[in-house]
C-alpha positions in Angstrom: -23.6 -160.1 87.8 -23.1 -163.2 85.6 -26.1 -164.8 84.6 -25.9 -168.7 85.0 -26.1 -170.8 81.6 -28.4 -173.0 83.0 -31.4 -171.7 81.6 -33.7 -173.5 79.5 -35.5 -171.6 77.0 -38.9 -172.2 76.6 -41.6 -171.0 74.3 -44.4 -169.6 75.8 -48.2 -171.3 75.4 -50.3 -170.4 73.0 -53.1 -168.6 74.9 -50.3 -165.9 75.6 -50.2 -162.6 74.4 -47.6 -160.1 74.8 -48.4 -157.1 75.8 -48.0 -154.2 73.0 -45.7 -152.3 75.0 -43.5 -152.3 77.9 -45.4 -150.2 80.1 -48.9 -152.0 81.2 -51.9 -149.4 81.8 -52.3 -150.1 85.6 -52.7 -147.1 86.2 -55.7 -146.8 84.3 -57.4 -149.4 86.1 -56.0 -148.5 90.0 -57.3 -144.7 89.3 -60.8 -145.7 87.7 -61.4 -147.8 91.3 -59.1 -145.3 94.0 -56.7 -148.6 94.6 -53.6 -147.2 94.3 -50.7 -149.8 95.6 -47.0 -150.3 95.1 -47.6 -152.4 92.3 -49.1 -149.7 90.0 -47.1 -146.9 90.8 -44.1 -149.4 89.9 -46.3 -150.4 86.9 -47.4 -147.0 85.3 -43.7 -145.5 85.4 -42.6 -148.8 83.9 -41.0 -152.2 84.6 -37.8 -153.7 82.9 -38.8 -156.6 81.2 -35.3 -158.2 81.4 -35.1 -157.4 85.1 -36.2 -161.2 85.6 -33.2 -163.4 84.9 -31.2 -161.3 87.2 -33.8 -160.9 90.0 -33.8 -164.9 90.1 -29.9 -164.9 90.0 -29.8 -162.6 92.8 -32.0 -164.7 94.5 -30.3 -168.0 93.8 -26.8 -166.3 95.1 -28.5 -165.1 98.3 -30.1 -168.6 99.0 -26.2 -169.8 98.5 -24.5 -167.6 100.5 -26.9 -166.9 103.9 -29.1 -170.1 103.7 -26.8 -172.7 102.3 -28.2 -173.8 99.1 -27.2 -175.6 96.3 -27.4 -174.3 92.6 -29.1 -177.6 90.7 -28.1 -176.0 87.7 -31.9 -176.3 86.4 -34.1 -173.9 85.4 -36.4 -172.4 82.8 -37.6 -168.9 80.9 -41.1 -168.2 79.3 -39.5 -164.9 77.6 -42.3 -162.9 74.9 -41.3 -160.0 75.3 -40.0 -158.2 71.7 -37.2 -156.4 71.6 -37.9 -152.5 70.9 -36.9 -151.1 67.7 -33.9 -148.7 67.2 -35.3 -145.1 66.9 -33.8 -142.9 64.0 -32.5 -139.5 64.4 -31.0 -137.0 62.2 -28.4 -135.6 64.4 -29.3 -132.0 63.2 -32.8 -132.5 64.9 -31.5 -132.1 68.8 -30.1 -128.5 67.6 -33.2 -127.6 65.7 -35.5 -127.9 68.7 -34.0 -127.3 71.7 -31.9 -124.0 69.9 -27.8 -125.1 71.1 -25.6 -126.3 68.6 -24.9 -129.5 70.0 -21.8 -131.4 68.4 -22.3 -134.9 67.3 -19.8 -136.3 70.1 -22.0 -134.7 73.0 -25.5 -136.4 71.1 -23.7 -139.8 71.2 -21.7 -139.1 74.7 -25.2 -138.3 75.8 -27.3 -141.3 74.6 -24.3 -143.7 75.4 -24.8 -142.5 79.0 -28.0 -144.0 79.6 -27.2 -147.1 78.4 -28.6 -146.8 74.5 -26.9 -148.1 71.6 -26.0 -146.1 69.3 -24.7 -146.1 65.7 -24.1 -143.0 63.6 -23.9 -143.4 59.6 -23.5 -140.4 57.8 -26.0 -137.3 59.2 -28.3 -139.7 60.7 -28.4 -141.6 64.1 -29.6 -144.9 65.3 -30.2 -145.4 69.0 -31.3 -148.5 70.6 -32.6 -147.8 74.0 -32.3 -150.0 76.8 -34.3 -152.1 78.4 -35.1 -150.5 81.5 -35.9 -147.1 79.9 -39.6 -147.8 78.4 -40.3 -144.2 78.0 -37.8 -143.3 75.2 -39.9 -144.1 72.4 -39.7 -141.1 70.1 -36.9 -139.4 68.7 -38.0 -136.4 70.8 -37.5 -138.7 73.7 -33.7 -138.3 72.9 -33.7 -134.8 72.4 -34.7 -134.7 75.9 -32.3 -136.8 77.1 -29.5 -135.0 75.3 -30.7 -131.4 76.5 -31.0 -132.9 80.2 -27.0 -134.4 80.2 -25.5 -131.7 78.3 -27.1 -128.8 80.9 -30.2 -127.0 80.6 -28.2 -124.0 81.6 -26.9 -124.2 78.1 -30.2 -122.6 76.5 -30.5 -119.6 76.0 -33.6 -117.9 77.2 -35.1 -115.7 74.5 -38.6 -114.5 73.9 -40.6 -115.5 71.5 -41.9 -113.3 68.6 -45.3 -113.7 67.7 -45.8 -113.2 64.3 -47.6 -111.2 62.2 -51.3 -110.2 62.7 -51.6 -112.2 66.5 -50.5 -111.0 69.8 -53.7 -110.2 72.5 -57.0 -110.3 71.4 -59.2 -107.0 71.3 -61.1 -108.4 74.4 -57.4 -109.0 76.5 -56.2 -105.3 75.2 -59.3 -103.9 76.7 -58.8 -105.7 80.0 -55.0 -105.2 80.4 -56.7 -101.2 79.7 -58.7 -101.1 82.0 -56.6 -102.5 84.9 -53.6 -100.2 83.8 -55.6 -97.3 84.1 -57.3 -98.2 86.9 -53.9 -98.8 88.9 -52.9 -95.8 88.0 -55.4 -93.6 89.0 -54.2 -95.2 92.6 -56.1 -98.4 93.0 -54.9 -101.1 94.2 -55.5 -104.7 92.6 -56.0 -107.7 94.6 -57.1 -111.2 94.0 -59.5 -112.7 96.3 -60.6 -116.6 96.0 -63.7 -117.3 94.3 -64.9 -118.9 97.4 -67.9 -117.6 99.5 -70.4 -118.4 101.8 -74.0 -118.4 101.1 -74.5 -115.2 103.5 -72.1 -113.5 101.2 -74.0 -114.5 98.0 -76.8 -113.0 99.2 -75.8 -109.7 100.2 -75.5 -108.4 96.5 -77.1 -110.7 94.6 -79.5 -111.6 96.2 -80.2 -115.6 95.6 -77.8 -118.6 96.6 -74.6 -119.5 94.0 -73.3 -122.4 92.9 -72.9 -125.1 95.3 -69.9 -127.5 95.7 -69.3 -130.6 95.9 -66.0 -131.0 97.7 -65.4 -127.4 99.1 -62.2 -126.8 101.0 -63.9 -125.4 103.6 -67.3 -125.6 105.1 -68.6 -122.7 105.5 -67.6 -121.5 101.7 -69.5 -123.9 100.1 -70.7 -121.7 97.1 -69.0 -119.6 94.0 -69.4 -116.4 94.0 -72.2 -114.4 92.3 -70.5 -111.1 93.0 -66.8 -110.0 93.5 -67.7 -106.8 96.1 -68.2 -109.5 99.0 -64.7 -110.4 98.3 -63.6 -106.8 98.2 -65.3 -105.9 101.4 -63.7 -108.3 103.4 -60.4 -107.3 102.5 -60.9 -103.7 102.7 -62.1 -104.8 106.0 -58.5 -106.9 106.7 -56.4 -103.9 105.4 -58.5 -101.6 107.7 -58.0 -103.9 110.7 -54.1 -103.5 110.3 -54.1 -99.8 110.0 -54.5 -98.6 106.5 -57.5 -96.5 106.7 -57.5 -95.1 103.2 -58.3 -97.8 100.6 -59.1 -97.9 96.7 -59.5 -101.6 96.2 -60.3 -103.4 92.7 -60.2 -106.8 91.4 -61.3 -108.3 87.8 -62.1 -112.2 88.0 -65.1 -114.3 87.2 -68.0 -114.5 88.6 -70.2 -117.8 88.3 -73.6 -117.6 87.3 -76.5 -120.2 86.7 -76.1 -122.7 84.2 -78.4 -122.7 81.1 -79.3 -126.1 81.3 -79.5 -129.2 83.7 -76.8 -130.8 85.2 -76.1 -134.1 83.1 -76.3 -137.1 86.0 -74.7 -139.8 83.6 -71.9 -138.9 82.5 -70.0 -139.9 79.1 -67.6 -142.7 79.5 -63.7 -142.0 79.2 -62.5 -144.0 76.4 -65.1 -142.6 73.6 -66.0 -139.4 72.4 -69.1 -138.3 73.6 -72.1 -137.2 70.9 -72.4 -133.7 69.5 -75.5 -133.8 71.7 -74.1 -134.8 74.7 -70.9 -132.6 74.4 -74.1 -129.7 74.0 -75.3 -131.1 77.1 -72.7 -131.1 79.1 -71.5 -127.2 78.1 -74.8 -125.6 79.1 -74.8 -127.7 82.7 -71.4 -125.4 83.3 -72.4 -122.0 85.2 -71.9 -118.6 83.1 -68.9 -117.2 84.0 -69.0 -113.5 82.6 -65.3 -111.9 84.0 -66.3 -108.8 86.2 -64.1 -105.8 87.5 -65.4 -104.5 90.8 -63.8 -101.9 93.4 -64.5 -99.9 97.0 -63.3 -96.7 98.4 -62.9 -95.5 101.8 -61.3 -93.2 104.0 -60.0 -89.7 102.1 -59.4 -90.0 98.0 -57.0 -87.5 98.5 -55.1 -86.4 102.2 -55.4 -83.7 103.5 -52.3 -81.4 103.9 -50.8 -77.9 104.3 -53.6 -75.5 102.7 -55.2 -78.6 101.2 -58.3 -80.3 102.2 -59.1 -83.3 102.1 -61.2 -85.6 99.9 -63.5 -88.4 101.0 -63.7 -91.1 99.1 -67.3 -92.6 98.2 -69.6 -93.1 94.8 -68.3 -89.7 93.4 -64.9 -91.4 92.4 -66.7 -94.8 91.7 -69.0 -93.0 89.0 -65.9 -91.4 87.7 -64.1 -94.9 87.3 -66.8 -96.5 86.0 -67.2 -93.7 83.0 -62.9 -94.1 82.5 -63.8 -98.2 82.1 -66.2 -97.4 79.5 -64.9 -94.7 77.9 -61.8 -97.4 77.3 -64.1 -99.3 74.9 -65.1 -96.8 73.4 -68.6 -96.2 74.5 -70.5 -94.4 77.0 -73.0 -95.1 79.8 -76.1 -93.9 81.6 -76.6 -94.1 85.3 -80.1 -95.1 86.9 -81.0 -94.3 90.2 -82.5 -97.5 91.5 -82.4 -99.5 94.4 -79.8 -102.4 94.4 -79.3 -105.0 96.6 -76.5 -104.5 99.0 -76.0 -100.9 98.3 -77.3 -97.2 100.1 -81.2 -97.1 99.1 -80.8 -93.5 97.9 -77.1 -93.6 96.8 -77.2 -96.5 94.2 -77.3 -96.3 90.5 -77.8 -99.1 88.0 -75.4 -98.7 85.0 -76.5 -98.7 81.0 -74.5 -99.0 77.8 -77.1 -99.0 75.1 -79.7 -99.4 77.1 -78.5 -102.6 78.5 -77.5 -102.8 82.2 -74.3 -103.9 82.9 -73.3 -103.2 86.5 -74.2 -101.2 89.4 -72.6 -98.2 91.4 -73.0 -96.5 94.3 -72.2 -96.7 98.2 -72.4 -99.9 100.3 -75.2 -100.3 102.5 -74.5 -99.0 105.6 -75.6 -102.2 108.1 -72.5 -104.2 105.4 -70.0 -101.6 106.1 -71.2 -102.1 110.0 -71.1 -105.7 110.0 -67.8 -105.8 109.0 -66.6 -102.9 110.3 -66.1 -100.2 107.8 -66.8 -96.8 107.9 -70.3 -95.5 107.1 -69.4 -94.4 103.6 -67.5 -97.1 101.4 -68.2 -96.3 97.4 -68.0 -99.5 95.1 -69.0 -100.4 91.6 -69.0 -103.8 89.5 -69.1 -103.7 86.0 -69.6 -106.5 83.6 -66.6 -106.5 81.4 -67.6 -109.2 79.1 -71.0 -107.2 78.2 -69.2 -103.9 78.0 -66.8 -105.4 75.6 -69.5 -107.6 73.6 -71.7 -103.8 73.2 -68.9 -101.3 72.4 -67.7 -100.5 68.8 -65.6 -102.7 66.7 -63.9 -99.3 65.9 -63.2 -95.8 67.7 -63.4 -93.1 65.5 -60.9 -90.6 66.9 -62.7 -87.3 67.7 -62.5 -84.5 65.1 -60.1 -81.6 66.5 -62.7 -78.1 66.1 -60.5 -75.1 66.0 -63.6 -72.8 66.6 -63.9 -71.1 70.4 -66.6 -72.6 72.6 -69.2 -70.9 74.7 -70.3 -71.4 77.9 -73.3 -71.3 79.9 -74.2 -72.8 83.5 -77.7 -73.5 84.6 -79.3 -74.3 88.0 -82.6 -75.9 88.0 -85.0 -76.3 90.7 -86.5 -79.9 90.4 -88.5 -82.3 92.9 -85.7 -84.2 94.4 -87.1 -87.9 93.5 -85.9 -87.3 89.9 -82.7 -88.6 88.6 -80.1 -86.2 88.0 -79.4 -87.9 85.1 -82.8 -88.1 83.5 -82.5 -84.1 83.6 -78.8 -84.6 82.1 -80.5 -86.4 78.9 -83.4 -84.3 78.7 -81.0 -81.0 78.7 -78.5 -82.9 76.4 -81.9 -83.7 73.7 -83.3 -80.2 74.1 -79.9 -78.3 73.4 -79.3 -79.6 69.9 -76.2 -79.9 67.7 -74.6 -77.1 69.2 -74.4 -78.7 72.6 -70.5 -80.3 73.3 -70.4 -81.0 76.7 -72.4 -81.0 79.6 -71.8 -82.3 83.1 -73.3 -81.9 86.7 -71.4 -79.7 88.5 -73.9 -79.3 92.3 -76.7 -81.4 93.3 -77.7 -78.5 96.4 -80.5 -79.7 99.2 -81.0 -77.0 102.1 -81.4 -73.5 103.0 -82.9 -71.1 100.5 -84.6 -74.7 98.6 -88.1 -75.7 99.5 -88.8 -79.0 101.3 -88.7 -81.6 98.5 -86.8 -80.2 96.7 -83.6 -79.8 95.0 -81.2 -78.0 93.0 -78.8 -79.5 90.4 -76.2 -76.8 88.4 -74.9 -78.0 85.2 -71.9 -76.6 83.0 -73.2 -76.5 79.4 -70.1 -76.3 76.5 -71.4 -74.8 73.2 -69.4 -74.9 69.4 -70.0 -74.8 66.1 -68.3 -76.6 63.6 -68.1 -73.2 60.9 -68.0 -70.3 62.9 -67.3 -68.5 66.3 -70.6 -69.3 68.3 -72.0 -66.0 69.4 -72.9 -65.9 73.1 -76.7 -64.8 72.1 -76.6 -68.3 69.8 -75.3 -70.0 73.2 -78.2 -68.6 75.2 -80.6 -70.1 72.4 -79.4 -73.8 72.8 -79.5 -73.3 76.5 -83.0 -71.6 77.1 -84.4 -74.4 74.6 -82.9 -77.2 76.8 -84.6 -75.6 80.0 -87.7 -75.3 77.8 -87.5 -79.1 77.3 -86.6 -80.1 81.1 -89.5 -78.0 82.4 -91.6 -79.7 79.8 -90.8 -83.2 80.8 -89.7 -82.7 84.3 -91.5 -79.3 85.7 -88.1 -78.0 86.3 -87.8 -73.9 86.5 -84.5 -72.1 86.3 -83.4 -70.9 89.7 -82.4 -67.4 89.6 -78.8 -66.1 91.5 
């Protein structure tokens, strides 16, 4: 279209400014009051500021042609607007950062197709953008544009090599360790939503969560303090559809109490908020400590032709919890306690230095009930953050000893209220240097063992660093570690 020459140029009054770019910041103001209109979306994505002469010509020829006008040939234009300046490119830059060789006639082929300018001299580039494209400002800008028309499916896709000394962080090995070795030892990982209900809150931890404002649904209105509601409720799914043997585990955060009040006023947008405030406003976030949890059920391993089968319960969650902290290169100690949400006599709380980070054990049975599981479901949740933040910086690898071990077994009569692994440690201090290895092997409650009692069997490895350990130098450490657990525990040696 032809613009008529019948415009009169006029300058513009004095109380006008002109805007410092193209695109006005509608948008800011239409999403700071919820307003949003066709105005501002045409605003914030930008508006040609030479659109206008042509508009009214368009205008002016309809008014001719459908309503029978006449053109008076008068007219006028209150034009500030500056025109933009021509961006510079050196024309090696487009082949620098997008990584294809791009030949000079393809840049300018490129540019010239969306209506810029442009005006090579030498190795460099001078584009002057168009009017109605206000977001090319930046050479980058053109890069883009040039990628776009030439074909995306022009670049190669090649990975990335991180350089030297980076890669994962200690921490994200020991996670991607854990759930590799977990998965394949045969659990399965899932990912549950962080969602729950306060019902569900309560059944492990024991208090209400975190509350929110806008949940998606009513009736999850609160973050989880626990992941083993989560991982109940889809064993319970899985089970519903016919798989009856499940070894679940998820890792995820888990969102805890803030440290401090939540801030009411909050900073405004457009300034950057004090060192104080900024203090504030991190401590009103809840802790969110990342977990790994899991639950068994049904048989560990089938049973088949001259193989029985193996239930799964706490046995293998003890052993999965000793593999995760084993992975960091630590240890742990297991507490016989009462925990909310799990078996009152088949719960343990879980130490690594003394410090608890997790429980393990079997799930209560009025949970597995209420969402119908069977009566044994074995589950653990660990703190992986805590685990992490208390194992060595280093893991010494274990020297190879080339002289033969001895063995000894023991079974101890004991009054069954004590831990198991309270007579473990005792044996383990009373045994001495010599000791190697020692694990529970029976934990025996019935005929042939008084009423209150119990009888736990342990397999003791002996082995000295110098020598071949005599079996009479075995039967030393050993009597000395019963000495110790009859000292501390009454417990007397049970004879064959």
């Amino acid at each position: 279209m032809v613009l008529p020459p019948r415009f009169l140029k006029l300058q513009p009054p004095s109380f006008w400014k002109p805007p410092s770019s193209t695109r006005f910041p509608l948008h800011r103001a239409s999403r700071r009051h919820k307003l949003p209109s066709e105005a501002s979306k045409r605003f914030e994505r930008g508006v040609d500021p030479e659109l206008a002469p042509f508009a009214a010509t368009r205008a002016a020829q309809l008014l001719i042609e459908l309503a029978g006008g006449k053109l008076s040939g008068l007219g006028a234009e209150v034009n500030a607007v500056v025109d933009s300046p021509a961006i510079e490119m050196d024309l090696q830059f487009p082949s620098k950062h997008v990584g294809v060789s791009y030949s000079t006639e393809q840049i300018v082929s490129s540019l010239e197709a969306i209506g810029a300018a442009v005006h090579v001299e030498g190795e460099s580039l001078s584009a002057k953008v168009p009017s109605w494209r206000p977001d090319l400002r930046h050479k980058t800008d053109l890069v883009e544009e040039v990628a776009r028309l030439v074909g995306y499916d022009k670049i190669p896709a090649t990975i990335p090599v991180a350089p030297p000394g980076r890669g994962f962080t200690p921490r994200q090995q020991y996670r991607r360790r854990v759930l590799g070795s977990l998965t394949g030892a045969g659990f399965v990982e899932v990912l549950n939503y962080p969602f729950v209900s306060r019902d569900d809150n309560e059944l492990f931890a024991g208090v209400k969560g975190v509350e929110l404002e806008n949940p998606i649904q009513s009736e999850r209105g609160e973050l989880r303090r626990s992941m083993l509601p989560g991982l109940i409720q889809a064993a319970s799914r899985n089970l519903s559809r016919g798989f009856v043997n499940l070894a679940l585990i998820e890792e995820g955060s888990v969102f805890l109490d803030p440290q401090g009040p939540t801030v009411a006023d909050l900073p405004v947008g457009n300034q950057r908020p004090s060192e104080k405030t900024l203090e504030q406003l991190n401590n009103s976030i809840p802790l969110q400590p990342r977990h790994v949890a899991g639950v068994a059920l049904g048989d560990w391993v089938q049973g088949e032709l001259s193989v029985s089968a193996i239930e799964a319960g706490y046995p293998q969650m003890v052993d999965a919890v000793r593999f995760i902290a084993k992975l960091a290169g630590t240890e742990v100690d297991l507490i016989q306690s009462e925990i909310h949400g799990y078996h009152p006599g088949r719960a343990a709380k879980v130490l690594v230095n003394g410090s608890e980070v997790g429980s393990v054990g079997e799930i209560h049975p009025d949970i597995a009930s209420d969402n119908h599981l069977p009566r044994r479901v074995g589950a653990f949740e660990l703190d992986l953050d805590a685990i992490f933040a208390l194992a060595p910086e280093t893991v010494q690898a274990g020297e190879v000893n080339p002289m033969p071990a001895a063995t000894q077994d023991i079974s101890l009569l004991i009054d069954e209220s004590i831990p198991a692994a309270s007579v473990l440690k005792t044996l383990k201090d009373g045994a001495g240097e010599l000791l190697e290895d020692i694990r529970l092997t029976d934990d025996y409650r019935g005929q042939g063992i008084a009423e209150g009692q119990k009888s736990l069997t342990f397999a003791l490895r002996f082995r000295a660093k110098d020598k071949t350990l005599t079996q009479a130098e075995a039967t030393i450490a050993r009597d000395s570690a019963v000495a110790k657990a009859k000292e501390q525990h009454g417990a007397e040696l049970r004879a064959n």
